[in-house]
N, C-alpha and C positions, 0 to 999 in steps of 0.2 A: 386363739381366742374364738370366741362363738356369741353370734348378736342376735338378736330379736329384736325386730322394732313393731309398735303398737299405736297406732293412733289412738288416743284418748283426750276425749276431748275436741278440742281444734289442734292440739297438740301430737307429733311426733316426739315418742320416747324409743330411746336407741338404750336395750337392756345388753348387758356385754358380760361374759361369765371367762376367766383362763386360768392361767397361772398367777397368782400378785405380782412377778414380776413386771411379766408384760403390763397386768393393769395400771402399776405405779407408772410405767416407762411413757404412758400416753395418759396418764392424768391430769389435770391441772386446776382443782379444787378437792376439798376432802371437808365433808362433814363432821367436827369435831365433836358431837353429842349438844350443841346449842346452836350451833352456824354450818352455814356453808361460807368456807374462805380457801382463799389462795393456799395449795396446797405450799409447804417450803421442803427444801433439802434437810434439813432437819426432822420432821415429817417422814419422809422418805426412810431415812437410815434410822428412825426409831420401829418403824413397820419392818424394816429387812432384818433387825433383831429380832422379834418377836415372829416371824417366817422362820430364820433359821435354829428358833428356839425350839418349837413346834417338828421343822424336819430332825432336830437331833431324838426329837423322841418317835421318830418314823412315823410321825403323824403329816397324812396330805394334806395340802391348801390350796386349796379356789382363792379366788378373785374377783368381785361383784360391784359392778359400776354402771350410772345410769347416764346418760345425757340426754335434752331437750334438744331438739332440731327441729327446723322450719325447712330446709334443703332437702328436704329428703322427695324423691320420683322412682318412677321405673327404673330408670339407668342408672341411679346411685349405685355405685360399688363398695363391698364391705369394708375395704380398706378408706374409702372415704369415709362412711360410717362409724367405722371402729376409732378412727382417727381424732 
């Protein structure tokens, strides 16, 4: 994975680009086109269809997710960040 973070605002935004794998594997909410809710395992394995429908036509996919943090300093490490 690969992160950028940006203050905006008073806010720290931790921007995160990989594989969907990875991003579903450390997700834990997912904006369904009205909300932001609790991601579920159902969720999940309807996105991993629609991944492996995609690589059957040898088409690549990204992965793109945001989070808000307040922890964030010099010494953060990406893996906390990504996390």
């Amino acid at each position: 994975m690969m992160s950028s973070i940006r203050k905006i605002d008073d806010k720290y935004i931790v921007f995160v680009k990989g594989s969907p794998q990875a991003i579903l594997a450390n997700s834990t909410k997912i904006y369904d086109g009205k909300i932001i809710r609790d991601i579920t395992e159902q969720d999940k394995a309807n996105m991993e269809i629609e991944i492996e429908k995609y690589a059957q036509l040898a088409m690549r996919n990204i992965g793109f997710a945001y989070k808000e943090t307040s922890a964030y300093n010099e010494k953060t490490t990406m893996n906390e960040t990504e996390s």
